[in-house]
N, C-alpha and C positions, 0 to 999 in steps of 0.2 A: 370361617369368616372372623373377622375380626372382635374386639372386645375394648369398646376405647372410652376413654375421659376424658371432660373436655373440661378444663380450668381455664377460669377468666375472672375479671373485676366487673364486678356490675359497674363501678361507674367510669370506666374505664372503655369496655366493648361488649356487652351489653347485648346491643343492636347487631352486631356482625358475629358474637358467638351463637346469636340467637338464629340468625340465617345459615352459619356452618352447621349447627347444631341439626338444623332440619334438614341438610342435604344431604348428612350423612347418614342421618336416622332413615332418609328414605334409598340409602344403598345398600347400606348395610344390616338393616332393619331395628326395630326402636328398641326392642332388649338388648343390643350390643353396643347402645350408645350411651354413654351415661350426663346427666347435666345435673346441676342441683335444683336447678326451679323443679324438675319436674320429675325427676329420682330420687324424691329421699319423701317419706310421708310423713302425714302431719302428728307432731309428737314424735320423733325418733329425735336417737340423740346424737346428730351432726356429725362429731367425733369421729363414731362407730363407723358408723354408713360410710364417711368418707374412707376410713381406712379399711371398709370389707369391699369396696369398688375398687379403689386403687389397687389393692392386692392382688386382685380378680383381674386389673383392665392387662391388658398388650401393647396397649398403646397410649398414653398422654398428650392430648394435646392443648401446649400452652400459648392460647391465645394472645396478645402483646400488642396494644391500641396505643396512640402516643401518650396517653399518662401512665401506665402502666410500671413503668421506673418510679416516675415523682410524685404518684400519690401516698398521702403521710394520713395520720391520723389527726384527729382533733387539737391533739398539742405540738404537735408541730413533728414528729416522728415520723418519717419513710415505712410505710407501711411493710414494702418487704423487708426490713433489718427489725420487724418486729415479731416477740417467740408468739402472737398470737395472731399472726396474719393468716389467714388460711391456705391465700396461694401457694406462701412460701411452704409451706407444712405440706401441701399434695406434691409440687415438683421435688423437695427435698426426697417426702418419702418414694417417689415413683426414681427419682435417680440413686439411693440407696438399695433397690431393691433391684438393679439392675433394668427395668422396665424401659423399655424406648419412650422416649421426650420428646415431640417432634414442635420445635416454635414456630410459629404463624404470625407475620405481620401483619396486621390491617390497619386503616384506614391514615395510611401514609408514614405507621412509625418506623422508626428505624431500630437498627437491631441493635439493644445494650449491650457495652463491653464488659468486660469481666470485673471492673473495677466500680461498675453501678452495679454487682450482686453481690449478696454473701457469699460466705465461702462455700456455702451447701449448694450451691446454685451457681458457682463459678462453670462449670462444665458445660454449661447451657450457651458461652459465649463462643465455645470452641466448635457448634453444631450446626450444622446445614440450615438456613432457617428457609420457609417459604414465605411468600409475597403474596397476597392475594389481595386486587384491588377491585375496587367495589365496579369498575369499568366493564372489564375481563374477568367476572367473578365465576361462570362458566369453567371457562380454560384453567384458572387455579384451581377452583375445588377439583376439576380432572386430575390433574397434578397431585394434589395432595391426597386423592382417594388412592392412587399407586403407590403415592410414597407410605400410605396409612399401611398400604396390605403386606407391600414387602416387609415394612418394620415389623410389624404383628407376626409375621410367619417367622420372622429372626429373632423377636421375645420366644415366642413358642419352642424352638429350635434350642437356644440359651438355657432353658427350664428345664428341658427336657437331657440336658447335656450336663446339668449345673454337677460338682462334684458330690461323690457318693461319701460318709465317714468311714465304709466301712473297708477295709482288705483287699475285699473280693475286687477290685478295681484296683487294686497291685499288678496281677497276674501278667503275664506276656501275652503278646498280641496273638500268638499260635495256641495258647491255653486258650485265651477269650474265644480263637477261631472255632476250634472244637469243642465250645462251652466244659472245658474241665477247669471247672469254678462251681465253687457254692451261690446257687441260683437265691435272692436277694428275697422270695416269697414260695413256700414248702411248693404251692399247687405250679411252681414254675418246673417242676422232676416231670411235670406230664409231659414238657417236650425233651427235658433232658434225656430221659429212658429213652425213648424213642429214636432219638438220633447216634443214641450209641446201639441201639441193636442194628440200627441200618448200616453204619458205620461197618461195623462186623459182617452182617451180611454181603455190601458191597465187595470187601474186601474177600473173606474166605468161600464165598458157595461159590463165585466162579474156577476158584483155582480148584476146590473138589469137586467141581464137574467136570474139571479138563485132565484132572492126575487120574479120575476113575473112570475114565471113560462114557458116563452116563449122556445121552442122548443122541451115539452113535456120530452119522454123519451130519448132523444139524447141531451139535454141539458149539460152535461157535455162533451161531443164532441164538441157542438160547443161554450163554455165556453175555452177549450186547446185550440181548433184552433182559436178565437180570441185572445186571451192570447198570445200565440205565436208570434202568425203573429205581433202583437204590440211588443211584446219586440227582435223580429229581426229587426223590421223598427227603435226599438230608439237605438239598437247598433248599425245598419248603419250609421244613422246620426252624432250619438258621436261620431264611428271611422272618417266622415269627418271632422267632425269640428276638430277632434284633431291634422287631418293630416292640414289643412287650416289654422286652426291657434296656436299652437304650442305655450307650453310656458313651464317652469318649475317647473310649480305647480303642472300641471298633469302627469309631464315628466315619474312618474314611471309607472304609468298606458299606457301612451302610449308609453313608450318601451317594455313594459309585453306583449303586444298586437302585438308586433315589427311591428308598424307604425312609421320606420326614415327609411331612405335610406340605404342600407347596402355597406360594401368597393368594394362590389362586385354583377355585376350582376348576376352570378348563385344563390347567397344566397339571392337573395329577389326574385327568385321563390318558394325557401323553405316559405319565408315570408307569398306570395302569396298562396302558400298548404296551411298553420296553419291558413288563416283566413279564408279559406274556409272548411276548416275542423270543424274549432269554428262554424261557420254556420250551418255546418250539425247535429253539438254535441247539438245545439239547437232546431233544428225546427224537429231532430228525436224521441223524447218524444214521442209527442201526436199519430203520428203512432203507436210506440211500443208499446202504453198504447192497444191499437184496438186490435194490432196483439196479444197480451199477454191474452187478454181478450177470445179468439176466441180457444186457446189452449186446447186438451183435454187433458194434465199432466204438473206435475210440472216440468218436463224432459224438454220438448217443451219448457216451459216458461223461464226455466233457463236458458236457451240457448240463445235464444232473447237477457236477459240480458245481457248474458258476453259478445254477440257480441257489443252489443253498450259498455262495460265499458270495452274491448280492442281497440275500435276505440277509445274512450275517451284517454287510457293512449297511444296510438299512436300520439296522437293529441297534449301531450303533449312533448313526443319524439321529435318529429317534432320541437314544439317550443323550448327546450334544443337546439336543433342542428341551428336553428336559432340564435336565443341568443349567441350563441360562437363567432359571430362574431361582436357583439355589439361593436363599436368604442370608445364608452363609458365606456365598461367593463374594472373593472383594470384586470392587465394582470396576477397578481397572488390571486385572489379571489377562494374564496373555491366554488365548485361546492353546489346549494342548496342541500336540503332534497329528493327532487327527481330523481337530479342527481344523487347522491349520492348510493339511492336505487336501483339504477337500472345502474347503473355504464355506465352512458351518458358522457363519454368524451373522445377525441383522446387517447388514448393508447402513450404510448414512445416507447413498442417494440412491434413489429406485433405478437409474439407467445402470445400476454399477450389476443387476438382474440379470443383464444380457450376458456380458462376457462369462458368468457361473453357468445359464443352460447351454451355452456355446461350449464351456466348459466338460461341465455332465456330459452332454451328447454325446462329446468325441470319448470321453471315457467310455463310456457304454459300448458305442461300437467299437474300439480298440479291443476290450473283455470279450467283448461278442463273437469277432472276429478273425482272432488268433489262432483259434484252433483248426480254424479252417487256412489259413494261412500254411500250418504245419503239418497238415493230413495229403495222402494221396489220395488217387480216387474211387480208392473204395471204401474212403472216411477213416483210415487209420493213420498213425503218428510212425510207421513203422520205415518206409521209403517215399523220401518227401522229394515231388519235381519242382525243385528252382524256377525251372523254367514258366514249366505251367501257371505256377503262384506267383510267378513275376508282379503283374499287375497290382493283385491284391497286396501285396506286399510294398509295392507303392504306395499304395492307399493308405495302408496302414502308416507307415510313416510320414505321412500328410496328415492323418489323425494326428497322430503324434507333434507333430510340429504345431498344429492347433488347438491341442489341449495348453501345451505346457506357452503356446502367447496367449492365449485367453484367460488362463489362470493368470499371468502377469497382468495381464489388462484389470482383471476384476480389483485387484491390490491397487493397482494407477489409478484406477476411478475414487475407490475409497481416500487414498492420500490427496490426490488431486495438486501435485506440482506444478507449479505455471513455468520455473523455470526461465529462460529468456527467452522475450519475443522482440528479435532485430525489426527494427523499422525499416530499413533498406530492401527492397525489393529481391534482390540477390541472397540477402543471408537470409530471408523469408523464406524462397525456395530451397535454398539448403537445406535449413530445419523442418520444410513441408519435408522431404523429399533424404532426410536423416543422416547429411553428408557434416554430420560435426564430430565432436572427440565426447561421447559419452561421459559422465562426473564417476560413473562404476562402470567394474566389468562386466554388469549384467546385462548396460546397457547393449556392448557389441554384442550378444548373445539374440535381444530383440532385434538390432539392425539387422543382422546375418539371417533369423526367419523372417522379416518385411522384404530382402529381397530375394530370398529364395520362392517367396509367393508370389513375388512381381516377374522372376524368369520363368517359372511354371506357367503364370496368365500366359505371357509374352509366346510362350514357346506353343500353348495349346492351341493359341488365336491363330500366329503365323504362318506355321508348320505342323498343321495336324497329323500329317502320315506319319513323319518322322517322329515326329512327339510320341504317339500312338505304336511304331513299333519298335521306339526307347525303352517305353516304360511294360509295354510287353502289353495294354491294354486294349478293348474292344473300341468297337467306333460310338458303342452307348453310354462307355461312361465317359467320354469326351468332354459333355455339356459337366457332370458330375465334379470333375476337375477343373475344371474355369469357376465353378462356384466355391470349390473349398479353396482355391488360392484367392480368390477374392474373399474370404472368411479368415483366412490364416494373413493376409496384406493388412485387413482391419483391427486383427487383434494384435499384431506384432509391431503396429504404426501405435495402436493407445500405450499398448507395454513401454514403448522406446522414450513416450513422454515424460515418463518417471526420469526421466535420465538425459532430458535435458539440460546442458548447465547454463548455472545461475548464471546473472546477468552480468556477472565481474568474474569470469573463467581467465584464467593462463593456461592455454595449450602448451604450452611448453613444460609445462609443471605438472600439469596434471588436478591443478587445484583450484580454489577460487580464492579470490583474495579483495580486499575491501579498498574503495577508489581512493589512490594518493590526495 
């Protein structure tokens, strides 16, 4: 949880730091929040207290009522361009000391520019400020308890990151990996040792099991199960030591692993799933290898497989959704390659939900159902009937044509193109009906699957026989086929609307261009 300060002018906001004061104390609880009415005792010496708070806090925040610029002192002096203001003195020293700042307007002021602050306090013009008005004072404190937690977990992050004086944070990134470095505190050799005897054992006792023959015909059992068991014990150690001493050489690595604290306690249970999941994605091998071993088809064995390399891309999920709360993350980076593929990240509008488990689905069965696709039938890979697998084989590439317009849909909802919408009745039904010149060529891509799902309908409704011994299929999964081409029509009609062109299009060019 956080650790914050909340600076203000009594005669300035007063009344509205006194109401933020209380609604943070009651989230965050009242030792983490600090104020001066009511944090500093009686007989201390001001000074102090304020600079052993601010030091301590994670977070500042500077309150900003509308005289909070123009209040002056007795003789006619601006209070903040004065060395003995004390606002000026807590923001000075919390943005010196690198500490997040976060400004809060109320009760209708606006936010100073850089040229109503000193120079210690110039930075404060360049910062996100929040609004909270005394209307919707609900909805802002929600606002700014999120903005409080992320900042707080990115001061944390920052401290714990800040530079070292000493060498030992010279070293290359492959030293740092196998801690050959002088560890920063003597009682830090307890994991040291330990990870270089593992080191050595991982490496040398399975090659002198296998050059001396020791354990016969189960040799290579227990070659995995040494192997293993060593390189889960030197990922333990590495993840402590990274968590114990912390620096930013290896900072990517152990944020990849999300060993920092996160804004939030529910999200470093997620934390705690993905490293225990990494765990399992580890030490599940040498089983599977036994269990795969013991299989009477390649059906049986296939199956083992994808179970472990869906807990894998689960595993990875999991870390995605971890990751989103990195304090450290900028806040407009592009999701990677995995994200990406698999379209891991909050949505902006809840219908954009559908096209992703339309999404999922067909992947699953795609994964699920390949292997049968490729087996004959006695569930091996070894002489596969075309014939026989006709059908399913269809199927499959109707999965496929429904993954990859659904995944386009989900992207179309997110963006949300309007595109041109003709007034004329006729060019209305073109664009229902997708008979325009696409602005990309990704667009022909969605035209080409909307009506490949509209001749599939077309063909299963009119001519079922023939349909039926086209595609090489039973008379059961007939109905099954009318609904994925009615599923692959609606995701490949939302994809295509990305790609509508603007309202000033040249077909002839290929471009848009702005009215004479």
């Amino acid at each position: 949880m956080a650790r914050i300060f909340v600076s203000y002018r009594r005669q300035d906001s007063a009344g509205h730091a006194g109401r933020l004061y209380d609604r943070l104390r009651a989230f965050f609880g009242s030792g983490r929040v600090f104020m001066d009415v009511e944090g500093i005792d009686l007989g201390a010496d001001f000074t102090e207290v304020l600079d052993e708070r601010i030091i301590g806090a994670e977070v500042v925040i500077a309150v900003i009522g509308p005289n909070w610029v123009s209040a002056s002192t007795p003789d006619g002096q601006r209070r903040l361009f004065s060395d003995k203001d004390y606002v000026r003195y807590e923001l000075a020293t919390a943005l010196a000391r690198g500490i997040e700042v976060i400004p809060v307007l109320v009760a209708g002021a606006e936010a100073p520019s850089a040229g109503d602050l000193p120079k210690e306090l110039a930075d404060l013009a360049s910062r996100q400020m929040y609004t909270i008005s005394d209307v919707a004072m609900d909805l802002g404190m929600a606002r700014l308890i999120r903005g409080v937690e992320r900042s707080a977990a990115r001061t944390r992050e920052m401290r714990r990151l800040s530079p070292r004086s000493r060498s030992r944070f010279r070293e290359r990134w492959w030293a740092r990996l196998l801690l050959l470095y002088e560890p920063a505190h003597p009682a830090m050799w307890l994991l040291h040792i330990p990870f270089f005897a593992c080191l050595g054992l991982s490496v040398l006792t399975p090659v002198m099991i296998w050059a001396t023959g020791t354990g016969g015909e189960d040799r290579l059992d227990l070659v995995l199960a040494l192997f293993y068991g060593m390189s889960v014990w030197l990922l333990v150690i590495r993840a402590l030591a990274l968590v114990l001493e912390p620096d930013s050489v290896v900072s990517p690595l152990r944020r990849w692993f999300l060993l920092y604290s996160p804004p939030r306690a529910m999200m470093g249970i997620v934390h705690l799933a993905f490293l225990l999941m990494v765990l399992l994605c580890l030490i599940t091998p040498a089983p599977l290898v036994q269990m795969i071993r013991v299989q009477s088809n390649d059906i049986a064995r296939a199956i083992l497989v994808q179970v472990w390399i869906l807990f894998v891309i689960l595993t990875f999920v999991v870390r995605e959704i971890g990751a989103s709360s990195d304090p450290l993350r900028p806040v407009l980076v592009e999701p990677n390659l995995f994200a990406r593929s698999f379209c891991i990240w909050r949505p902006q509008r809840v219908v954009a939900w559908l096209p992703r488990i339309v999404y999922y689905a067909a992947c699953l069965l795609i994964f699920l159902q390949v292997p049968r696709a490729l087996a004959d039938s006695e569930g091996n890979f070894g002489n596969i009937d075309w014939e026989q697998n006709r059908g399913l084989l269809v199927f499959l590439a109707l999965l496929a044509a429904i993954a990859v317009s659904a995944r386009g849909a989900a992207r179309a909802g997110e963006v949300g193109w309007p595109g041109a919408r003709a007034a004329d009745p006729v060019q209305r039904a073109k664009s229902i009906l997708l008979l325009y010149v696409p602005w990309r060529w990704e667009g022909w891509v969605a035209s080409a699957l909307f009506f490949l799902g509209l001749g599939v309908l077309v063909a299963s409704t009119a001519s079922r026989a023939a349909t039926l011994t086209l595609l090489g299929m039973k008379p059961a999964g007939l109905p099954a086929l009318a609904v994925l081409s009615l599923i692959l029509i609606a995701c490949a009609w939302s994809w295509a609307q990305l790609y509508r062109p603007p309202a000033h299009w040249n077909e002839s060019r290929g471009d848009s261009s702005a009215p004479g």
